[in-house]
C-alpha positions as CSV (number, residue, x, y, z in Angstrom):
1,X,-0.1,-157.2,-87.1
2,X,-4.0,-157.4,-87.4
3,X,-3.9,-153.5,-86.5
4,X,-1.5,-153.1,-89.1
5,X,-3.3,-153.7,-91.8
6,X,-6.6,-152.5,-91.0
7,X,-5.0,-149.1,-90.7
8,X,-3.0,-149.9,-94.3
9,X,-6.6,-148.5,-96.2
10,X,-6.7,-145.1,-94.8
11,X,-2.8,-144.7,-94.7
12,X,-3.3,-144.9,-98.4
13,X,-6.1,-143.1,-98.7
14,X,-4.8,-140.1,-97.3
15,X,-1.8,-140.7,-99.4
16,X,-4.1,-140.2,-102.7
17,X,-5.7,-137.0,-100.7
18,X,-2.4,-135.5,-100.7
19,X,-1.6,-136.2,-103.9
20,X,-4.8,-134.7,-105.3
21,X,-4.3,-131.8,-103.7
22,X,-0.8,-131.2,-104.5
23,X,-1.7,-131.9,-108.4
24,X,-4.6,-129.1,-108.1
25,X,-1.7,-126.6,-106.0
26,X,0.7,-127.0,-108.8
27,X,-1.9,-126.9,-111.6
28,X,-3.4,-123.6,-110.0
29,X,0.5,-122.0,-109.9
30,X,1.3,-123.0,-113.7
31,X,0.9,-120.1,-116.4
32,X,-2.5,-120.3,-117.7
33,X,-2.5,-119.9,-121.8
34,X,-3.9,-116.4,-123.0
35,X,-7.1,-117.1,-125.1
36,X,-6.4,-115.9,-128.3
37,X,-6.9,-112.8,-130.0
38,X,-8.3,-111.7,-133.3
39,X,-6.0,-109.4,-135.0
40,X,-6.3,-106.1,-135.1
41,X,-7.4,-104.9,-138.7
42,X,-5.2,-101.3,-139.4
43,X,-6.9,-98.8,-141.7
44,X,-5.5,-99.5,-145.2
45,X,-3.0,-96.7,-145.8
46,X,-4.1,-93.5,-147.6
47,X,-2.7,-93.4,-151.2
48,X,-1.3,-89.7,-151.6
49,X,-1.0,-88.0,-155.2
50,X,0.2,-84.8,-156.0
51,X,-2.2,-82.0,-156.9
52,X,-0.6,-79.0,-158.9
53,X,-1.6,-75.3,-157.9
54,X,-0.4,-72.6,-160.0
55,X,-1.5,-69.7,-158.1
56,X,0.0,-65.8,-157.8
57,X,3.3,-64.4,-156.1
58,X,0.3,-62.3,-153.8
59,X,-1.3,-65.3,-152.6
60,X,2.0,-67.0,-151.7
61,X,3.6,-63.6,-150.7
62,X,1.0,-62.6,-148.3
63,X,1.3,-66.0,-146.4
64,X,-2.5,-67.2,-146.8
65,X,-1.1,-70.3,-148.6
66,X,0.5,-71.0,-145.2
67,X,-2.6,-71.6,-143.5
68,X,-5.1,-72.5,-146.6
69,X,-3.1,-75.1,-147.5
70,X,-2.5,-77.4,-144.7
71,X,-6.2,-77.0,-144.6
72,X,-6.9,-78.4,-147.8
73,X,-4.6,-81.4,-147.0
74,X,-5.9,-82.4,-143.6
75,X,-9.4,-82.4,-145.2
76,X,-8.2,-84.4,-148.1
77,X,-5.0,-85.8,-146.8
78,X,-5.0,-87.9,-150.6
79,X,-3.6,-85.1,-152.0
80,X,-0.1,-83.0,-151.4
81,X,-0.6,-79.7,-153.3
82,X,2.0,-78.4,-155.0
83,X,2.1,-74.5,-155.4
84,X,3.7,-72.6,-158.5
85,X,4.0,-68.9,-157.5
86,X,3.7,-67.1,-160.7
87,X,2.0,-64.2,-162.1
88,X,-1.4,-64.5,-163.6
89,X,0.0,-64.9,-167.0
90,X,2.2,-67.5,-166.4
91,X,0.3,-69.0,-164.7
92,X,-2.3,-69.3,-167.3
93,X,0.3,-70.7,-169.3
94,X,0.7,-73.4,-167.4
95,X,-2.4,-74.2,-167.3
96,X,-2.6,-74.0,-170.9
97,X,-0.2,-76.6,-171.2
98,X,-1.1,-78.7,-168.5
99,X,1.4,-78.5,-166.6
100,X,-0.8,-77.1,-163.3
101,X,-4.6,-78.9,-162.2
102,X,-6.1,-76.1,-161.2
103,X,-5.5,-72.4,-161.2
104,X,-6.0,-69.6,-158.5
105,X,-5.3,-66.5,-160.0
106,X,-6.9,-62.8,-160.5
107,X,-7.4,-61.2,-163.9
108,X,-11.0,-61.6,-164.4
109,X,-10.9,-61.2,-168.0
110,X,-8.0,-63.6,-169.3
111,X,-10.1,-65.8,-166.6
112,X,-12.8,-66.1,-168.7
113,X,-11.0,-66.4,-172.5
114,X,-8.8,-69.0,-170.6
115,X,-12.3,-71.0,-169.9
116,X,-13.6,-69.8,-173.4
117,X,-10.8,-71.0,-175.4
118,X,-11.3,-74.5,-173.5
119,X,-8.0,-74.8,-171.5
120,X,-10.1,-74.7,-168.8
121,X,-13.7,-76.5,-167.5
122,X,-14.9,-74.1,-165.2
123,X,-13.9,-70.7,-163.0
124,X,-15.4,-69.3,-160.1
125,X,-14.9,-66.1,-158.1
126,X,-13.0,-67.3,-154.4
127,X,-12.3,-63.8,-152.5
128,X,-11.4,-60.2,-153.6
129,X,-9.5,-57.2,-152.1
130,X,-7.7,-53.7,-153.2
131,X,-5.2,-52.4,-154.9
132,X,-3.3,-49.6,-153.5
133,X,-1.0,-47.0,-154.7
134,X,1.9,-47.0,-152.1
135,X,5.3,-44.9,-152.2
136,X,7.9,-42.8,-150.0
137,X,6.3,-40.8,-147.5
138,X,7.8,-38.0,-149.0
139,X,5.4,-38.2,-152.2
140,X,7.8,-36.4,-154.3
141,X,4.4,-36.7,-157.2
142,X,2.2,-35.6,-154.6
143,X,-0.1,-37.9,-154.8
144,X,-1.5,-38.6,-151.6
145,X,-5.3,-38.9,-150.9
146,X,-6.3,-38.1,-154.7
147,X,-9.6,-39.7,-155.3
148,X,-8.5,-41.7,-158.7
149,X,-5.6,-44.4,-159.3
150,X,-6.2,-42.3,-162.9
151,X,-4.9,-39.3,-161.3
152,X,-2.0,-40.6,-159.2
153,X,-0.5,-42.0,-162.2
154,X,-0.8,-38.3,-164.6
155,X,0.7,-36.9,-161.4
156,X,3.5,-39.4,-160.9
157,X,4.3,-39.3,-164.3
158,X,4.5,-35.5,-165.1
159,X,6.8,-35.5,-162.0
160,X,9.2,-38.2,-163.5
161,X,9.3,-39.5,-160.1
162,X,10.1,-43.4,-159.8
163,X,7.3,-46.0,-160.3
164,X,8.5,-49.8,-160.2
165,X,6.2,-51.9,-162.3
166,X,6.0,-56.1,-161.8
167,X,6.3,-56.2,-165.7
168,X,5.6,-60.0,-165.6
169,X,1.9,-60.2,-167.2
170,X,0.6,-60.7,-163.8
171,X,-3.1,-59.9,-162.6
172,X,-1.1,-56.7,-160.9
173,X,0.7,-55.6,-163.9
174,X,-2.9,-56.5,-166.4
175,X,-4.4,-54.2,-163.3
176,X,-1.8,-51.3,-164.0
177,X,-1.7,-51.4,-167.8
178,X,-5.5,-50.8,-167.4
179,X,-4.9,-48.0,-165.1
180,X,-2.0,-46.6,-167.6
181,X,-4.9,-46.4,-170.3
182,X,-7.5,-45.1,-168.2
183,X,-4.6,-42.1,-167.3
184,X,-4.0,-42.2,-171.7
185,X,-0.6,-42.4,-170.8
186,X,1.6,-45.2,-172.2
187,X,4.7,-45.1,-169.3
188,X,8.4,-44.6,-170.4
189,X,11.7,-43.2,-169.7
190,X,14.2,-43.9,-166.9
191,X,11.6,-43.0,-164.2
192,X,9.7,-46.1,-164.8
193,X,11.2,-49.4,-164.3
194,X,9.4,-52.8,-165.2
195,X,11.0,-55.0,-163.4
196,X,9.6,-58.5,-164.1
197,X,10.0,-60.0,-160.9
198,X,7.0,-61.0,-158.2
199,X,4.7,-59.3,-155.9
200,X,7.1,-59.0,-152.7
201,X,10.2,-58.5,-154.7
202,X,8.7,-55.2,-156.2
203,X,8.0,-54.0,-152.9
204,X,11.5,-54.3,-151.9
205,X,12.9,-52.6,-154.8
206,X,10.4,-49.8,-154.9
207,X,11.2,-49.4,-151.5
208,X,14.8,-49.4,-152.1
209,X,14.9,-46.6,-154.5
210,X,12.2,-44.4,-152.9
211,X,9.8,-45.5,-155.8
212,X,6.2,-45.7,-156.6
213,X,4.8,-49.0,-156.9
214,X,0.5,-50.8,-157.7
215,X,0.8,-53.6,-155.1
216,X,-2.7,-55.8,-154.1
217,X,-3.0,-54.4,-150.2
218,X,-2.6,-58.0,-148.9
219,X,0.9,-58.3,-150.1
220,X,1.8,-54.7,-148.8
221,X,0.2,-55.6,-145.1
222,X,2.4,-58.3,-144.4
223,X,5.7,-56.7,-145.4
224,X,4.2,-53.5,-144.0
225,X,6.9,-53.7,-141.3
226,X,10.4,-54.4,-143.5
227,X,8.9,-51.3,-146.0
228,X,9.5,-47.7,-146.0
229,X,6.5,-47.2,-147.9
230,X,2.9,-45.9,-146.9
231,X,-0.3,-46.3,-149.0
232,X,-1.0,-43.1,-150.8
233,X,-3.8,-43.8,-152.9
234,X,-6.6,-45.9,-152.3
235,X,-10.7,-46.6,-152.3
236,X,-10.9,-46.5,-156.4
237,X,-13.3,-48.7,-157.3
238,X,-10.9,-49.2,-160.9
239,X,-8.7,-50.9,-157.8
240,X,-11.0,-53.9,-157.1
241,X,-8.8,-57.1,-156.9
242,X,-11.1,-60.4,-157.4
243,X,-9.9,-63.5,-157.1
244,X,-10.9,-67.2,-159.1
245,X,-10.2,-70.8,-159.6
246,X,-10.5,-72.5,-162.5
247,X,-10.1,-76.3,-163.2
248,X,-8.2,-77.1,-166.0
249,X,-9.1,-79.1,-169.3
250,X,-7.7,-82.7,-169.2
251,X,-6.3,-81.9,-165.9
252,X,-3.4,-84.9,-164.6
253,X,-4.9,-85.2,-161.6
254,X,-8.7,-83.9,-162.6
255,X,-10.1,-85.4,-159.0
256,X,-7.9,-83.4,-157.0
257,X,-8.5,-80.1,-158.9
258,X,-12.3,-81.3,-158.6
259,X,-11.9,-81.2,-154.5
260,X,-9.8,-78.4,-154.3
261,X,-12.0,-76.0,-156.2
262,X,-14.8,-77.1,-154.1
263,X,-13.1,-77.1,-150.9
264,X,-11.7,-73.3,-151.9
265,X,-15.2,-72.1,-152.1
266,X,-16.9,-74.2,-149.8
267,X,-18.0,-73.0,-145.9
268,X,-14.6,-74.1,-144.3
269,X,-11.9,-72.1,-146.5
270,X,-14.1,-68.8,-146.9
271,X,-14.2,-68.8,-143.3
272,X,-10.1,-68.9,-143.4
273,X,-10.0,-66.4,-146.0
274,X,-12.3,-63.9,-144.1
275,X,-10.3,-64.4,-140.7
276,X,-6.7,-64.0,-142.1
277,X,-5.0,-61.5,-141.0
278,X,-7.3,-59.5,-138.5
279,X,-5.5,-61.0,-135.5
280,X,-1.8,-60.2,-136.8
281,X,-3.1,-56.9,-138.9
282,X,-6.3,-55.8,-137.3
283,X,-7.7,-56.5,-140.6
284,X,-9.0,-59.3,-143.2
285,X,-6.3,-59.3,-146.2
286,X,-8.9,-60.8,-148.4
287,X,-12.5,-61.3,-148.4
288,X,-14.4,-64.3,-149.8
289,X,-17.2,-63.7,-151.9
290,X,-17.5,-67.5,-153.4
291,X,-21.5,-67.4,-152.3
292,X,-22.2,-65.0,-155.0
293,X,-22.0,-67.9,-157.3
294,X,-20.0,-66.0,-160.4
295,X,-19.3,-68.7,-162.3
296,X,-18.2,-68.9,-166.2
């Protein structure tokens, strides 16, 4: 009895031992409680407006668009451009009523009395290339490797032979109706069809009938292959092609036209413009020329 409760002490304190450590077994297998964590702030989402670009059939027509464009929005990804393939004049036009934000287009001239008569704030040259003289390989006019654009036109037109004309105001046609006057020849009859449609569609048709046609070279280059149509005349310098945007006057979205125009003639995009087209053509379709600084 006596040994009893002398051992009745430790019995309980190894009791409480055991129960300790159980306690500290089962605390050490529960779940333990993430600590909490701050929230993750996400970049506020970039508001996106529309940017309207009336630019020429060539441009679109050639495919530099394709690549200048998706430039332009990954630099800016505010803005989705909208193009508006016209010709020169129309495009203008638009312009003129507001209807476009900026303008890339190429008639030098109407350029400047577009910024002059105050539809637009500002115009600067972007890139330049040729115009070329193309036609049947057969040359029915016999044109081939005369030194003038001047001459090629007397010659085409004393033959009769078949000359398609864009007849839609464009910066080709303005380029034509020049050459036309240089030649003091004002162009009629059946021979000579004004067709009023774009850039590519001309070169279709003249190719369909066997025609003559005044096509910028970049536009001719990438059809080149679905053509039967060589260049016949080329290297007069009446044949220069330049190239300028212009903001327009109370444009909707004035910012965007702002960024593009920079953007266009900045280090990155005359970079683009001076690579495009040498891998798939072995040659540069256009050539910038922004650093000149030709502004009006």
């Amino acid at each position: 009895m006596i040994d009893r409760l002398r051992s009745a002490p430790v019995w309980r304190l190894t009791v409480l031992l055991l129960a300790g450590a159980l306690a500290f077994s089962l605390a050490a297998c529960a779940p333990q409680e993430k600590p909490l964590e701050e929230p993750v702030s996400e970049a506020p989402a970039v508001e996106v407006t529309d940017l309207i670009l009336a630019s020429t059939t060539s441009t679109q027509d050639s495919g530099l668009f394709g690549v200048l464009i998706p430039a332009f929005e990954e630099a800016y990804p505010q803005y989705k451009v909208n193009v508006i393939a016209k010709g020169t004049g129309e495009a203008l036009e638009l312009g003129q009523n507001k209807d476009a934000d900026v303008l890339l287009v190429h008639a030098k001239a109407k350029e400047e009395q577009f910024v002059t008569d105050g539809y637009g704030t500002r115009r600067r040259d972007v890139m330049y290339n040729d115009f070329v003289i193309v036609g049947p390989s057969a040359d029915p006019a016999g044109v081939e490797g005369l030194a003038t654009a001047a001459e090629a036109l007397t010659k085409i037109s004393g033959a009769a032979a078949a000359f398609v004309s864009r007849g839609d105001e464009s910066g080709t046609h303005t380029a034509e109706q020049k050459l036309w006057t240089k030649a003091t020849i004002t162009p009629s009859g059946e021979w000579y069809v004004s067709a009023g449609k774009g850039m590519g569609d001309v070169l279709t048709m003249s190719s369909e009938l066997g025609a003559y046609t005044l096509t910028d070279r970049a536009t001719y280059l990438s059809m080149r292959e679905t053509l039967d149509l060589e260049i016949l005349v080329e290297g007069d310098t009446a044949l220069f092609n330049q190239y300028g945007v212009i903001l327009v006057t109370d444009a909707t979205n004035a910012e965007g036209a702002l960024a593009f125009a920079e953007w266009i003639t900045g280090e990155e995009a005359q970079a683009i413009i001076g690579g495009y087209g040498v891998d798939e053509f072995g040659e540069a379709l256009f050539f910038p020329n922004a650093d000149q600084q030709t502004t009006s």
